[in-house]
C-alpha positions as CSV (number, residue, x, y, z in Angstrom):
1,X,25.8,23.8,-0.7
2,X,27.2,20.4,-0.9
3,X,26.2,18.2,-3.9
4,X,24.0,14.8,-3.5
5,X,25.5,11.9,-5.1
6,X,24.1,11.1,-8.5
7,X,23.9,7.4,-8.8
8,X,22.1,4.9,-11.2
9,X,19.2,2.8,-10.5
10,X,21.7,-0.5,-10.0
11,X,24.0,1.4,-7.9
12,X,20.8,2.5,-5.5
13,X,19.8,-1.4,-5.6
14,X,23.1,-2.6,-4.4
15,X,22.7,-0.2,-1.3
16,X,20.2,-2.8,-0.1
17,X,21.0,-5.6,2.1
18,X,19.4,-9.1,2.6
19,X,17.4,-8.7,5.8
20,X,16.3,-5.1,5.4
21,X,13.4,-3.1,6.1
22,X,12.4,-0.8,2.9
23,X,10.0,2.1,2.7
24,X,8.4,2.5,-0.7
25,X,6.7,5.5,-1.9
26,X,3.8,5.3,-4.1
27,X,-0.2,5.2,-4.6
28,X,-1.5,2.6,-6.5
29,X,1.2,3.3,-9.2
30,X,1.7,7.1,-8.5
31,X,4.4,8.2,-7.1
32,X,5.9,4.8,-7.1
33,X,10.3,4.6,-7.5
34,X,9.4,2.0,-10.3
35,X,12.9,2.5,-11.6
36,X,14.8,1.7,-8.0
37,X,12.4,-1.2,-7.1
38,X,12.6,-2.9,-10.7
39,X,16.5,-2.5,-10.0
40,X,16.3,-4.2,-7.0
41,X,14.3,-7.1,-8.0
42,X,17.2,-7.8,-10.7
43,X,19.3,-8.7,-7.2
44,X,19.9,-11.0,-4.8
45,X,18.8,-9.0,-2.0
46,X,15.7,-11.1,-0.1
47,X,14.2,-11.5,3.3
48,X,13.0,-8.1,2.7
49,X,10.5,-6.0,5.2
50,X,8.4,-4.3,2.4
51,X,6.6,-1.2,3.8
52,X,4.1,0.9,1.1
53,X,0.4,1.2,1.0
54,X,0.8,-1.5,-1.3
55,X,3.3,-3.4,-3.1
56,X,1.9,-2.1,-6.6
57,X,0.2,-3.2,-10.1
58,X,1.1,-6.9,-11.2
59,X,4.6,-7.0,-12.6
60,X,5.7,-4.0,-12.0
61,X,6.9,-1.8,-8.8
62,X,7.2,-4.2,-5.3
63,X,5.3,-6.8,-7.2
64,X,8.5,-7.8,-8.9
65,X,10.0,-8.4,-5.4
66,X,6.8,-10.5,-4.1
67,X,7.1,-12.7,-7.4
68,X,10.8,-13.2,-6.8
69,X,10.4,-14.4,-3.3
70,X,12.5,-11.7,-2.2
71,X,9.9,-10.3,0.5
72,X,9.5,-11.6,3.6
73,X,6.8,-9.6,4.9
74,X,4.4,-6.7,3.6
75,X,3.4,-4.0,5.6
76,X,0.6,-1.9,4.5
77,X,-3.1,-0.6,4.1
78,X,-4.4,-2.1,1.0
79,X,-2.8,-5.5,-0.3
80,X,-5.8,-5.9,-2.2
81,X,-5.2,-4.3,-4.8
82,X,-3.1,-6.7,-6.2
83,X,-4.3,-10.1,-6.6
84,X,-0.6,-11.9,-6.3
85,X,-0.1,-10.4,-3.1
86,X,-4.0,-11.8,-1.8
87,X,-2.4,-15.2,-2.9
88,X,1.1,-15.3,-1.7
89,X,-0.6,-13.9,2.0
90,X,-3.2,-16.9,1.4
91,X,-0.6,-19.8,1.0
92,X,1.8,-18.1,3.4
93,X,4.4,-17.2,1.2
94,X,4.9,-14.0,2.9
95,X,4.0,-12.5,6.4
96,X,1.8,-9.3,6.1
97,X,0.5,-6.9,8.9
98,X,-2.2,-4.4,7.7
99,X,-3.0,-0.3,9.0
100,X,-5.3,1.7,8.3
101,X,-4.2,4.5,5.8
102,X,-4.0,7.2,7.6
103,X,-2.3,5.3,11.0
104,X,0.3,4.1,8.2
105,X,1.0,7.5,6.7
106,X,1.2,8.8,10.7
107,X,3.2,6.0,12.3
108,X,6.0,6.8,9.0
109,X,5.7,10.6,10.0
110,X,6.3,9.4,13.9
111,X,9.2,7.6,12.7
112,X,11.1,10.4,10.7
113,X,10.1,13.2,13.5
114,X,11.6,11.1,16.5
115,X,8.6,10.4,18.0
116,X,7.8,6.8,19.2
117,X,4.1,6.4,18.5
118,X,0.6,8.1,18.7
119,X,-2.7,7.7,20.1
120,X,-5.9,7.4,17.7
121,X,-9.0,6.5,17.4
122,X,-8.8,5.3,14.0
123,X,-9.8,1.2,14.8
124,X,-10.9,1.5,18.0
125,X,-13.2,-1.3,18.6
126,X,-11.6,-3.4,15.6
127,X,-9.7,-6.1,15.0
128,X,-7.3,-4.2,13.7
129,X,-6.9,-2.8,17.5
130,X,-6.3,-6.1,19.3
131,X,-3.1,-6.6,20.9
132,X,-2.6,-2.8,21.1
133,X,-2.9,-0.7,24.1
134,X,-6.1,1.7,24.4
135,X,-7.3,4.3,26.7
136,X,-9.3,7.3,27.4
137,X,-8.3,10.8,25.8
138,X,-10.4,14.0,26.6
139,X,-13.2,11.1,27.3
140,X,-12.2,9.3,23.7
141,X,-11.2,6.0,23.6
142,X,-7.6,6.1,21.2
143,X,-5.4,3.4,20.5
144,X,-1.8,3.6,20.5
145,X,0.4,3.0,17.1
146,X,4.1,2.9,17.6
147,X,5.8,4.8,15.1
148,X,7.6,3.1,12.1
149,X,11.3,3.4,10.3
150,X,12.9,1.6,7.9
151,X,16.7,1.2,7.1
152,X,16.4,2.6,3.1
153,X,13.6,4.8,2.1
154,X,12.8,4.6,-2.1
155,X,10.3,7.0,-2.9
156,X,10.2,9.2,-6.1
157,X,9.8,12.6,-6.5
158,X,9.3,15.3,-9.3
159,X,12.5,17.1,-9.6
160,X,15.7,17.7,-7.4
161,X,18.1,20.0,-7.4
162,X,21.8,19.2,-7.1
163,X,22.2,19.4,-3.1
164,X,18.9,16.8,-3.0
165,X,16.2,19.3,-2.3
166,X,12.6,18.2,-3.6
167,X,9.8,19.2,-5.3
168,X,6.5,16.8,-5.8
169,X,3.9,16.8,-8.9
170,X,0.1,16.7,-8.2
171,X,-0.7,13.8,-6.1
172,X,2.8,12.3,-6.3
173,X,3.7,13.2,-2.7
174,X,1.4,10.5,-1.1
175,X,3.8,8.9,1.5
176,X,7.1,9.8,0.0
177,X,7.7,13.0,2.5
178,X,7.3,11.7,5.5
179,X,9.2,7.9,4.2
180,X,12.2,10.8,3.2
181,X,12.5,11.7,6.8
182,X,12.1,7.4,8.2
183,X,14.9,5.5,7.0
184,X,18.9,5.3,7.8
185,X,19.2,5.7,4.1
186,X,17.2,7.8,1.9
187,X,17.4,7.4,-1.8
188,X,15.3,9.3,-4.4
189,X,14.2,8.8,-8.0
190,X,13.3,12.0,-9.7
191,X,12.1,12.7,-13.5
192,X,14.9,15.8,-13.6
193,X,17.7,16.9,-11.7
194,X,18.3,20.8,-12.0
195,X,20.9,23.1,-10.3
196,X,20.8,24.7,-7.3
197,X,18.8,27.8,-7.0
198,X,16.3,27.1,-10.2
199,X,13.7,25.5,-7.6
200,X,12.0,28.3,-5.7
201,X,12.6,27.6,-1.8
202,X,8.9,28.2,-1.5
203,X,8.1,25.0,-3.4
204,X,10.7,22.8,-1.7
205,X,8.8,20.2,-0.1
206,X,11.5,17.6,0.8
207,X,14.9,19.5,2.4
208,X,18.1,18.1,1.0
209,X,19.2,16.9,4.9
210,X,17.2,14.3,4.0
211,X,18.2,12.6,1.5
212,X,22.0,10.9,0.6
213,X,21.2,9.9,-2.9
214,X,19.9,11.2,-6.6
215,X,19.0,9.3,-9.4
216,X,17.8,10.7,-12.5
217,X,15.2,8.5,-14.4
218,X,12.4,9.2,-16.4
219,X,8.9,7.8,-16.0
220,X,6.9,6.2,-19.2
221,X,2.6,5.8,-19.1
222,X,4.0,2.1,-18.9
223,X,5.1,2.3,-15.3
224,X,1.7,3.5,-14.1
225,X,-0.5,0.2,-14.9
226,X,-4.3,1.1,-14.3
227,X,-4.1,4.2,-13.1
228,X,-2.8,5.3,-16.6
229,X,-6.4,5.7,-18.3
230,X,-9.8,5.6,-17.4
231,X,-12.2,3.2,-17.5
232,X,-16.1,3.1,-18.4
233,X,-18.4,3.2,-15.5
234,X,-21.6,1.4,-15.5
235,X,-24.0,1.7,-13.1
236,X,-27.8,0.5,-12.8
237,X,-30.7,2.5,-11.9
238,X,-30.8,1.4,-8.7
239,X,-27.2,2.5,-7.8
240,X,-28.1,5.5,-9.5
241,X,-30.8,6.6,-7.6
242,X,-29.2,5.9,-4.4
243,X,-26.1,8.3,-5.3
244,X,-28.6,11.2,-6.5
245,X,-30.6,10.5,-3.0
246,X,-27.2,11.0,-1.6
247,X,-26.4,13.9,-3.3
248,X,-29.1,15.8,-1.8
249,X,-27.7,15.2,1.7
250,X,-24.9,17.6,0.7
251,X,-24.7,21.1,1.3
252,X,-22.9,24.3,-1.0
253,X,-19.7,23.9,0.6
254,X,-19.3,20.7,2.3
255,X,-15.9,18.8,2.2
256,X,-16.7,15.7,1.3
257,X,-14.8,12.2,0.6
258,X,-16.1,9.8,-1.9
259,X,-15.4,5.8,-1.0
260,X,-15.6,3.4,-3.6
261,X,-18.4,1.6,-5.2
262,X,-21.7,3.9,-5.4
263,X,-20.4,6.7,-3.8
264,X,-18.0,7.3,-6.8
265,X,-21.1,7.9,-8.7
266,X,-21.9,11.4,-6.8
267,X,-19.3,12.8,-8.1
268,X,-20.5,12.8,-11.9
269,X,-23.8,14.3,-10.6
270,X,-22.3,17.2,-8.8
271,X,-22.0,20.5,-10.7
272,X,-20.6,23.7,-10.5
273,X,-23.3,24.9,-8.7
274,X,-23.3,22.6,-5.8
275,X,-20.4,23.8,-4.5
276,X,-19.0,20.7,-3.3
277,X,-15.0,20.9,-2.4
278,X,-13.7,16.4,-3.2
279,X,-11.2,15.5,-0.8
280,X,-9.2,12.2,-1.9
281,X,-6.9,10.6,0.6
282,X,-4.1,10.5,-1.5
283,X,-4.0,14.1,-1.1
284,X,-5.9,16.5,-3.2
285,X,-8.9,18.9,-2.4
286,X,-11.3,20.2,-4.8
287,X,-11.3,17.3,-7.6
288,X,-12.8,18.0,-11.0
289,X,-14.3,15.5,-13.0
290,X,-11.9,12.9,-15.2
291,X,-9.9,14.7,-17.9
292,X,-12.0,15.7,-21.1
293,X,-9.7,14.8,-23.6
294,X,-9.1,11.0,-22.3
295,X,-4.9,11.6,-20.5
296,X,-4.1,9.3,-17.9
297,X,-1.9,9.4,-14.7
298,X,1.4,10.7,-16.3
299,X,-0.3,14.4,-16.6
300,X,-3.2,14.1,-14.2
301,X,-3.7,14.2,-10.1
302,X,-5.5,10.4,-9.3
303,X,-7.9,10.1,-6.9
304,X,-8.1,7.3,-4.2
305,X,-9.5,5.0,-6.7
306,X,-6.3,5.3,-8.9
307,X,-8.7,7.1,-11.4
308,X,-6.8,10.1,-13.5
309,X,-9.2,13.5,-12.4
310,X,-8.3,17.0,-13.3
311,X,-8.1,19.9,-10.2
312,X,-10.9,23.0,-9.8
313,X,-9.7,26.2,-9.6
314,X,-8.6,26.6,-6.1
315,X,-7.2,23.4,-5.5
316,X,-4.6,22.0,-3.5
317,X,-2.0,19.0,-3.4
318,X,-0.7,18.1,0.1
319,X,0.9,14.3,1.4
320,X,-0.7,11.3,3.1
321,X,0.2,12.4,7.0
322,X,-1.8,16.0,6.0
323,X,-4.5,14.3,4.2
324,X,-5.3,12.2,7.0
325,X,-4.5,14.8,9.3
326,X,-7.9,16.4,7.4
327,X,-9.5,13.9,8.4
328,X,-9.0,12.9,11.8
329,X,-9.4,16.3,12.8
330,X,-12.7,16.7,11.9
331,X,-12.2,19.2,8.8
332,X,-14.1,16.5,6.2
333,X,-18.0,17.4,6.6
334,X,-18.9,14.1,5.0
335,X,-17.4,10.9,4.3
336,X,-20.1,8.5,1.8
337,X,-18.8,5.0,1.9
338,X,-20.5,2.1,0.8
339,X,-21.6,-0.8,3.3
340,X,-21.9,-4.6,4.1
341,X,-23.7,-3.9,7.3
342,X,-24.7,-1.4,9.5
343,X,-26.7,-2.5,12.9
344,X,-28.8,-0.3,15.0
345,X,-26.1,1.3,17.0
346,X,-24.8,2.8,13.8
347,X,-21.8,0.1,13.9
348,X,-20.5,0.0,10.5
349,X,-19.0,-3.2,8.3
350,X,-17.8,-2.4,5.1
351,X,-14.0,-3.5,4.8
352,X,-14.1,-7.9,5.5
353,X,-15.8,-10.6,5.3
354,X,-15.1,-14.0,7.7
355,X,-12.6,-16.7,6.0
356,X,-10.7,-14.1,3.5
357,X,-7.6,-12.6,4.6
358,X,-7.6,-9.2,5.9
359,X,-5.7,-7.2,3.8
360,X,-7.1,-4.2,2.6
361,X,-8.5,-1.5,4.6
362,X,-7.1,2.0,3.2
363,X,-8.7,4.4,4.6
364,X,-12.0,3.1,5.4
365,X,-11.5,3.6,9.1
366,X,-9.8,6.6,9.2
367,X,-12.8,8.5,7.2
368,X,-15.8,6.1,9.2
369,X,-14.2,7.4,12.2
370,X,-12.9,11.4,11.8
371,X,-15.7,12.6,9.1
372,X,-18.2,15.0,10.8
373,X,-20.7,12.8,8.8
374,X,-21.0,9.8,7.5
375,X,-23.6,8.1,5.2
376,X,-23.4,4.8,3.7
377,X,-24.8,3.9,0.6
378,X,-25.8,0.3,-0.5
379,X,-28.4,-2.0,-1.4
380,X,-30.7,-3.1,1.1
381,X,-30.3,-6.5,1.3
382,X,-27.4,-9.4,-0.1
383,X,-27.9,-11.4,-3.1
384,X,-29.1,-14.5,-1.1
385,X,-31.8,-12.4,0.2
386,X,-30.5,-11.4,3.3
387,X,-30.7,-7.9,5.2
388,X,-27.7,-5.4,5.5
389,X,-29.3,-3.2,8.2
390,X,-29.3,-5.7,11.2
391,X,-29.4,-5.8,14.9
392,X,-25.7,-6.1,15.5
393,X,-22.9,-6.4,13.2
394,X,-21.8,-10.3,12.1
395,X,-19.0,-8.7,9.7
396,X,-15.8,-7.3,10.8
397,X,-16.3,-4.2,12.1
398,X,-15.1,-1.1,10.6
399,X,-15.7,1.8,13.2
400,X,-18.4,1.5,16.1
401,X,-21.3,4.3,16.7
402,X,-20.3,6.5,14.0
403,X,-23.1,6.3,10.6
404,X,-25.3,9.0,10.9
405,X,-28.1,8.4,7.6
406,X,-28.0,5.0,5.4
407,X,-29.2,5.5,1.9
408,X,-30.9,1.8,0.5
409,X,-32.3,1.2,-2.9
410,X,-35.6,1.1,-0.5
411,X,-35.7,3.8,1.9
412,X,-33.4,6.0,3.8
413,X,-32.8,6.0,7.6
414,X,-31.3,8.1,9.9
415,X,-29.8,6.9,13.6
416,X,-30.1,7.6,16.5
417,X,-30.9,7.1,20.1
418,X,-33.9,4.7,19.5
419,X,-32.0,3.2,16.8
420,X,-33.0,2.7,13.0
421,X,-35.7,6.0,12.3
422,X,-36.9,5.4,8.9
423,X,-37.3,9.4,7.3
424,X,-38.2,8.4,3.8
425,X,-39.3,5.8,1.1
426,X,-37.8,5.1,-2.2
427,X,-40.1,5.8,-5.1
428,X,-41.9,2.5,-5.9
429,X,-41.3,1.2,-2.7
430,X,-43.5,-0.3,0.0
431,X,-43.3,0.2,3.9
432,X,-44.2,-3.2,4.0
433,X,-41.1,-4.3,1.8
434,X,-38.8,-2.5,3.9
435,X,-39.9,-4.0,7.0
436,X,-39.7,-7.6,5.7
437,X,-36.3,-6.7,4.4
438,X,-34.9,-5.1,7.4
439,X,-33.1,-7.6,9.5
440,X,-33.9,-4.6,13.0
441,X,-36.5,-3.0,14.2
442,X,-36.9,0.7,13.3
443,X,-38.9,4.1,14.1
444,X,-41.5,4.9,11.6
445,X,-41.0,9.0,11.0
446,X,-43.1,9.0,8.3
447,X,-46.2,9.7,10.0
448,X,-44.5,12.1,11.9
């Protein structure tokens, strides 16, 4: 079998032309080519088409680029995470275009399997589908995504052999499979390069036709920014009571997804005994809790909040395009997400807010849309007093008709055809409160 060329990180960089479109592997810090991108910031390569779920931790990764003026655009699902990239897209210093995760992971897959696009109903009703073309599928209204290459793929794997066959760690994979298969050139940074025939064919996950270059580079806690340690997590009595109110609405063997915010508090409540398989995005079922002895991301799996977390017995690692796969097709029992507003028609808005730029989503609307459930978790009502449960949604929306039950530090509600249907009262809590604080009319079940 024919031997990949070995190059060095500058060599990779030079492979790069002014004008082109790059695919970078990564999430949050994971995964991330940090070696080939910091190369390539030292050049002058610009008017680059950056395409990643996001462009990385200030100062290092695709941040480099954005700082060097070297980007010309930004294609992604969660800019936010990065507070130079909010302000270069504020002052227009660079173009951006935002997906949802999991139509970014799929439109990359598209592009490296020949296909031209796909239909979904990720967004539908959104803003993030205006200007695309929508129609009726099997009585489901999908919109369509054209699919998405690039003309040099970076992405970063664990090891390679000689002939450029890979093999990913833990939640590495992300989005570097399918960006392997979506570029004219394909260029990979790996922690070890072995010979041919020590990797076992049954753990190759990227095929050496893929891929045209090697280089060899090991990767340091420093390259992973915050998703190299843990942080503390306070929460309040009230958020607390809403995630252990959520808890109870899941059953002994439920996949379930965990969004940010409250919802991340479940999953330090669950136990053994619950029998609860985690599904994070980035590709990992059956999460455990955050490592005992206090490692970060260079020996852990992440989850979706770039947190390190350590895998049950049983689990599994898998890439973006499966992960969200997962979802859309209906094998997540439960997604709990938090909320800015829900309305009576079980609208949800939970991603924007009017006058900010719109430029994170992950995969808010792939989970509000393809789990079998969802709940959403939140207070009741905004600091200035006013309600979250409403008539019809002000905010952005996020996915149309889709919450099933939403969990308040007042009461819980399930929806359905006659709207808001009030099921239960928080302990110390009023029915008179929750009416004045509800901003929609609802169904009293209690007295039924």
């Amino acid at each position: 079998m024919k031997n990949a060329p070995v190059i060095t990180p500058e060599e990779a960089a030079s492979k790069v032309k002014s004008g082109d479109t790059i695919l970078c592997g990564g999430f949050g810090m994971t995964g991330t080519p940090v070696h080939l991108l910091h190369a390539l910031a030292n050049t002058a390569s610009n008017n680059l088409t950056y395409i990643g779920n996001n462009v990385g931790e200030p100062g290092l990764g695709g941040d480099r680029l954005l700082n060097n003026g070297q980007l010309r655009k930004m294609i992604g699902s969660y800019f936010t995470s990065n507070p130079n990239a909010v302000q270069f897209a504020r002052e227009g210093r660079v173009e951006y275009q935002l997906l949802p995760q999991g139509s970014l992971g799929e439109a990359i897959r598209a592009g490296g399997i020949g296909i031209g696009g796909f239909y979904t109903p990720t967004a539908v009703g959104t803003v993030m589908a205006e200007g695309y073309e929508t129609k009726l599928i099997n009585g489901i209204a999908q919109v369509f995504v054209p699919a998405i290459r690039g003309n040099v793929a970076f992405i970063r794997a664990w090891k390679a052999d000689s002939a450029g066959n890979l093999t990913y760690r833990l939640t590495e994979q992300n989005f570097n499979p399918a960006m392997a298969t979506a570029a004219d050139l394909v260029i990979a940074e790996v922690e070890e390069i072995v010979p041919v025939g020590e990797l076992d064919p049954n753990h190759i996950h990227t095929q050496a036709c893929f891929v045209d270059f090697l280089v060899e580079a090991k990767l340091r806690a420093e390259h992973l920014g915050s998703s190299a340690s843990v942080g503390s997590k306070r929460a309040g009595d009230d958020r607390m009571r809403i995630a252990r109110r959520a808890l109870k609405e899941l059953n002994n063997g439920d996949v379930v997804n965990l969004g940010i915010g409250i919802p991340t508090l479940i999953a330090d409540l669950i136990t053994p005994d619950d029998g609860i398989i985690l599904h994070t995005e980035n590709g990992m079922l059956g999460v455990g809790p955050v490592p005992a002895d206090g490692s970060g991301a260079l020996h852990n799996p992440v989850n979706a909040g770039k947190i390190p977390v350590t895998a049950l017995p049983g689990a599994s690692y898998f890439d973006t395009a499966a992960s969200f796969g997962m979802i859309r097709g209906k094998h997540v029992d439960v997604a709990v997400m938090g909320g800015l507003e829900v309305d009576q028609t079980g609208n949800l808005a939970n991603w924007a807010v009017p006058g900010k730029p719109l430029l994170g989503v992950g995969g808010a609307m792939d989970l509000a849309s393809g789990a079998k459930k969802l709940i959403i978790t939140m207070n009741h009502i905004n600091k200035d007093g006013s309600p979250k449960l409403v008539e019809s949604c002000n905010l952005p929306l996020t996915a149309t008709s889709v919450v099933d039950i939403v969990i308040t530090d007042l009461a819980i509600f399930s929806i359905g055809e006659n709207g808001f249907e009030l099921i239960e009262l928080m302990p110390g809590t009023s029915l008179e409160e929750v009416t004045e604080k509800t901003g929609a009319p609802f169904l009293n079940r209690l007295e039924s």
